[in-house]
N, C-alpha and C positions, 0 to 999 in steps of 0.2 A: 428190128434187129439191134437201134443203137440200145433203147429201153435196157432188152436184155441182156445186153453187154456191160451196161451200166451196173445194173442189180446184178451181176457177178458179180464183179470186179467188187462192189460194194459190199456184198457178202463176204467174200475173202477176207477183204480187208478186216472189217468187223470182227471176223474170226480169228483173227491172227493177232491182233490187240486184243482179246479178252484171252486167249491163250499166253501172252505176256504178261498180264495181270492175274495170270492165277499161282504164281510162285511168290508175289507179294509177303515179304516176314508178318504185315499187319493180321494176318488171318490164321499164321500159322499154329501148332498147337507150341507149349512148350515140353522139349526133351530131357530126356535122361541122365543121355549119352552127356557127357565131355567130350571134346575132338582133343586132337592131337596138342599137346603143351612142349615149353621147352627144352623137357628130360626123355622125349619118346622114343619109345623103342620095346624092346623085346621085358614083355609081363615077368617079375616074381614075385608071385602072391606073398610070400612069408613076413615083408617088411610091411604090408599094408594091413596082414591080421589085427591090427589094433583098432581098426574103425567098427571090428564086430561090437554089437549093442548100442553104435550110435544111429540117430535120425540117417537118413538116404538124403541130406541136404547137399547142393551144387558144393559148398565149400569143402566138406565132407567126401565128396565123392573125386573132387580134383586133388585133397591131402592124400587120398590113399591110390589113386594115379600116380601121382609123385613121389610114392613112398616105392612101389612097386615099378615105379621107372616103364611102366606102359604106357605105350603111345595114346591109348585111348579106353575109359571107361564105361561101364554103362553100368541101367541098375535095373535088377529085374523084380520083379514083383510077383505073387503068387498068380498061378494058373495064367499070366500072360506068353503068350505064342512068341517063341526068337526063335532068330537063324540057328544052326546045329555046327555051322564050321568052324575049326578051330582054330582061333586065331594068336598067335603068339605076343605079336604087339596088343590086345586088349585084357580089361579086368574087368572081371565081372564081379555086382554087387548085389547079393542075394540078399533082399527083404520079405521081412513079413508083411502081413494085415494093416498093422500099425506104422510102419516104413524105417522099422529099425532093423540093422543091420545084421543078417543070421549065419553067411557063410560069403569070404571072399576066394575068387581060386580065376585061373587066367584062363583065357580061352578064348 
């Protein structure tokens, strides 16, 4: 009975430390998105239309966050699957093939 009580309790534990360790950033992939900066707030795409035709690069994509005073950007890419709700605080960064930049608009 102790055995078994032992190897629970040991399993658990186990389980509950590798469940901790699986949010680790070391593993993670890299994102898109930009999260929220110190201008956030409610998207208007018209001030960021100037990043059409450039690369989808981080620096790139947080200048036309800030241009458009959106709390938050992302960049999407051909045939990739996103959410559909609309969101007023974000900007969405439409790329091509190539990862240049073909239509910005808020959502």
């Amino acid at each position: 009975m102790q055995i078994s009580r032992t190897f629970t309790l040991t399993t658990c534990l186990c389980a509950a430390l590798l469940a901790g360790c699986s949010g680790l950033p070391g593993g993670a992939a890299p994102t898109a998105s930009v999260g929220p900066g110190p201008r956030g707030g409610v998207c208007n795409a018209a001030p960021a239309q100037r990043v059409i035709g450039k690369q989808g690069t981080p620096s790139v994509i947080e200048q036309a966050r800030v241009a458009s005073g959106a709390a938050m950007a992302r960049l999407l890419h051909p045939r990739q699957a996103v959410t559909q709700e609309f969101n007023t605080e974000r900007l969405n960064l439409v790329v091509d093939s190539n990862g240049r930049i073909t239509a910005v608009r808020c959502g």
